[in-house]
Each structure stands twice: as C-alpha cells, then as structure tokens.
N, CA and C atoms as an extended XYZ file, in Angstrom:
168
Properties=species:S:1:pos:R:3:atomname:S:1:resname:S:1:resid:I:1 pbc="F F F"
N      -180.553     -115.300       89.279 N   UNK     1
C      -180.206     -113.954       88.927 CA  UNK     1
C      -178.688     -113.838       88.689 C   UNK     1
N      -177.983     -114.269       89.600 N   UNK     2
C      -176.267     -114.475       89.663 CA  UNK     2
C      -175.896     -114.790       87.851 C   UNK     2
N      -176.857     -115.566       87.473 N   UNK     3
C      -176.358     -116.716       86.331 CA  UNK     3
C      -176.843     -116.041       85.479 C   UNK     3
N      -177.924     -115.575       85.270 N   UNK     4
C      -178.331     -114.652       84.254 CA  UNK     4
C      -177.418     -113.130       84.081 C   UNK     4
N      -176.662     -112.525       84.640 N   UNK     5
C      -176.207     -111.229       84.357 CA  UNK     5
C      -174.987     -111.286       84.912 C   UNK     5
N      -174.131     -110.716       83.999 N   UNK     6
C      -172.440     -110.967       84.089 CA  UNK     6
C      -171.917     -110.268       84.961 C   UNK     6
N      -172.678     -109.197       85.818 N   UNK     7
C      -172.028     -107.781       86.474 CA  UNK     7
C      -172.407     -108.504       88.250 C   UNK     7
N      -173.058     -109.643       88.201 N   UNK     8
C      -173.808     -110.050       89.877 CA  UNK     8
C      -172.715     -110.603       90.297 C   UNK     8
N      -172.020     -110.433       91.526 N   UNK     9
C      -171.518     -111.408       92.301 CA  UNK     9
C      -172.189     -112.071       93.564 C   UNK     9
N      -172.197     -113.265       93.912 N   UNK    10
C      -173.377     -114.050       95.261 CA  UNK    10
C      -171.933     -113.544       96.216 C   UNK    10
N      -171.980     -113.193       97.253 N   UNK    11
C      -171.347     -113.390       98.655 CA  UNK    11
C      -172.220     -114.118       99.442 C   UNK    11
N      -171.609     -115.115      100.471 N   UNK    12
C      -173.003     -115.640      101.339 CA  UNK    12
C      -172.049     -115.545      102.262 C   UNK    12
N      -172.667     -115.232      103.679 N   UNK    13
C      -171.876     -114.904      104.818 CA  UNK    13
C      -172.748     -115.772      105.614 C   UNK    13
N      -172.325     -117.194      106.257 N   UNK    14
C      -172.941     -117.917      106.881 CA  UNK    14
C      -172.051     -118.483      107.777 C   UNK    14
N      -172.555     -118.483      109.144 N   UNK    15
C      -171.713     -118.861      110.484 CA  UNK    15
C      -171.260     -120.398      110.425 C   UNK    15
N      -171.719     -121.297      110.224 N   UNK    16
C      -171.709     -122.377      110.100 CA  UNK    16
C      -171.781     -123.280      108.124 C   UNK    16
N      -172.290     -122.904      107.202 N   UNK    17
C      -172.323     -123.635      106.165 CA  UNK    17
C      -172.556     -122.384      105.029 C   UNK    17
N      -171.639     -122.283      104.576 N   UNK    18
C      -171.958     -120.949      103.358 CA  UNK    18
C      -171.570     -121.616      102.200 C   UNK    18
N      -172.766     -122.538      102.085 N   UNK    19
C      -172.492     -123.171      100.518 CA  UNK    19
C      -173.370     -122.569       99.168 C   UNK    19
N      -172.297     -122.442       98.204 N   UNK    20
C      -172.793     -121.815       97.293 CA  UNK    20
C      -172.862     -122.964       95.800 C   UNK    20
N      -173.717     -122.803       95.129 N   UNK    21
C      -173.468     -123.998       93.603 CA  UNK    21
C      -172.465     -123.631       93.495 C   UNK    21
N      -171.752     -125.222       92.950 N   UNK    22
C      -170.480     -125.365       91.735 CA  UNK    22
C      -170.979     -124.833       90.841 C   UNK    22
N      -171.701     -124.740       90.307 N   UNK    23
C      -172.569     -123.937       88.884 CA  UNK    23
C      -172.111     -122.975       88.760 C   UNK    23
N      -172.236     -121.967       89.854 N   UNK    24
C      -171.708     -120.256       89.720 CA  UNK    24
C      -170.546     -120.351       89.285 C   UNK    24
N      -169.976     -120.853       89.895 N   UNK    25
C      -167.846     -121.017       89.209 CA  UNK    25
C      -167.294     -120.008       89.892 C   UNK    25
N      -166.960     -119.002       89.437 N   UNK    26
C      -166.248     -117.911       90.505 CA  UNK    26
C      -166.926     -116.762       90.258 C   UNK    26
N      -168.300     -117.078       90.168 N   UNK    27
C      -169.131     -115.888       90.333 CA  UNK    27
C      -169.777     -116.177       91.644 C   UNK    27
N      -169.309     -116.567       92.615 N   UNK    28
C      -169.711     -116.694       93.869 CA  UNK    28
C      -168.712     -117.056       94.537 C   UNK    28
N      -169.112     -116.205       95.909 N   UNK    29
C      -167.808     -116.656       97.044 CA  UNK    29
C      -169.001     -117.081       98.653 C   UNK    29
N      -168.437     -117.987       99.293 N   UNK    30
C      -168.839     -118.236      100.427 CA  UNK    30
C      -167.718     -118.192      101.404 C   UNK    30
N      -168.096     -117.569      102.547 N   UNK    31
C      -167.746     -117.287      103.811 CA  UNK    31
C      -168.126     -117.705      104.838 C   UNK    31
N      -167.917     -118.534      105.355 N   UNK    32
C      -168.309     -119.467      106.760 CA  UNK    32
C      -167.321     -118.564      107.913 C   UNK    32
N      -168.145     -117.749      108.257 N   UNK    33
C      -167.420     -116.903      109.437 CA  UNK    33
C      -168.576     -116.004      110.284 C   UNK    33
N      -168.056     -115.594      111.497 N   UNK    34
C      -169.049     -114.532      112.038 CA  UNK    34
C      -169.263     -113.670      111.044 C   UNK    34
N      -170.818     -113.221      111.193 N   UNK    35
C      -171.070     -112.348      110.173 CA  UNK    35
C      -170.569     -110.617      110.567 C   UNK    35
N      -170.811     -110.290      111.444 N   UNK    36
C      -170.104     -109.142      112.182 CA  UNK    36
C      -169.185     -108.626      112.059 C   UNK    36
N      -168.364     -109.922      112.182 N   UNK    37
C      -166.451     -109.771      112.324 CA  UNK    37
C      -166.092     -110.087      110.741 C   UNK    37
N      -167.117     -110.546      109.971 N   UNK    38
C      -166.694     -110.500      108.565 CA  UNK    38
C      -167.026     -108.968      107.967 C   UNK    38
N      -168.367     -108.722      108.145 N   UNK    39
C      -168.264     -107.265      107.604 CA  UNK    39
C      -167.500     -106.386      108.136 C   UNK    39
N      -167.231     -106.175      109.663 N   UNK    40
C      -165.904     -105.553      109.886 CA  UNK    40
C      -165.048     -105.433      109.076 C   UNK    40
N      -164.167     -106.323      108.637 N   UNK    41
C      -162.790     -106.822      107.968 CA  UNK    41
C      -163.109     -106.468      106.672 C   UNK    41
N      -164.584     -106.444      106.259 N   UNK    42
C      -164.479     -105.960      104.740 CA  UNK    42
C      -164.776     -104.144      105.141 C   UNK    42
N      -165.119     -103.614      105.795 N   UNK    43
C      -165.068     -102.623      106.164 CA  UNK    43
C      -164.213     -101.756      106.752 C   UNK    43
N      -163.184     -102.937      107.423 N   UNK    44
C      -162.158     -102.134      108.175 CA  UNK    44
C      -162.149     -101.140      109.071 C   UNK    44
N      -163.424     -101.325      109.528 N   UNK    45
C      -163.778     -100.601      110.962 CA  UNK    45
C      -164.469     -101.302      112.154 C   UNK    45
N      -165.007     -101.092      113.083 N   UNK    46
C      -165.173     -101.555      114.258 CA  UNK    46
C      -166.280     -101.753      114.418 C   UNK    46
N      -166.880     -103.138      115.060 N   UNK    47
C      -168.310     -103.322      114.464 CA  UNK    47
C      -168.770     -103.885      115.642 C   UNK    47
N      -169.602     -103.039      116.756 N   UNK    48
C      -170.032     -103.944      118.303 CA  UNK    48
C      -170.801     -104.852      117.860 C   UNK    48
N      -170.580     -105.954      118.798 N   UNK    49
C      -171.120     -107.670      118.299 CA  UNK    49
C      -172.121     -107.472      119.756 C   UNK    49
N      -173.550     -107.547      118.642 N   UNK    50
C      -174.730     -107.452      120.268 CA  UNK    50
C      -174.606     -109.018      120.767 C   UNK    50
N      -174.281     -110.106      120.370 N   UNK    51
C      -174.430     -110.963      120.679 CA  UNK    51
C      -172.519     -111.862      121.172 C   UNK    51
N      -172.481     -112.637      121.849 N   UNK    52
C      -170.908     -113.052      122.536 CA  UNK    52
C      -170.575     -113.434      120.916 C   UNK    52
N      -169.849     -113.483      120.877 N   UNK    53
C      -169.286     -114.350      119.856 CA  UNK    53
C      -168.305     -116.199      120.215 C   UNK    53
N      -168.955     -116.804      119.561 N   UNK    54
C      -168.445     -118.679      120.284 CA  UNK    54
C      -166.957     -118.612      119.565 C   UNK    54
N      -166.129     -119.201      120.265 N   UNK    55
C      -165.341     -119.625      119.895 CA  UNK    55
C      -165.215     -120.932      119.113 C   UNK    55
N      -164.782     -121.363      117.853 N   UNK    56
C      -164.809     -122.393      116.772 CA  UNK    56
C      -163.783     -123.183      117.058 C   UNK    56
C-alpha cells in the first residue's frame, strides 16, 4: 500500500527491531524505541506507561 500511493507514509514503532524495506526509500521511517515514550514525544504530552519500562 506504502508503494502504491504517494500521500502513505510507514512509521513502525518497534521496541527491539523496527525494520522497514530499503525499497520504501524515505517513504518509511523506523523507530526502535519504547512505544509509549515514543508517542509521548510525538505528542508532547504525558503518557502513563502500564508496564516498567527496561532500561537499554
């Protein structure tokens, strides 16, 4: 879907491996981060984490 229509961007928000195809090119971004504390930061507000968060 990404590849077919010029307006899609992929985000992948994955704790451990957020791999996306070389194919997409920079129509995709991956994020290897807490997912929580990432939407926070794109939100810029405060986001309770039901679960501890590990230190990396």
């Amino acid at each position: 879907m990404t590849r077919e229509h010029d307006n899609i961007t992929l985000i992948r928000l994955n704790l451990d491996q957020a791999v996306i195809p070389e194919s997409l090119g920079n129509k995709a971004i991956g994020i290897n981060a807490d997912m929580a504390e990432s939407i926070s930061d794109i939100l810029n507000v405060s986001v309770s984490h039901p679960y501890p968060v590990q230190e990396q």
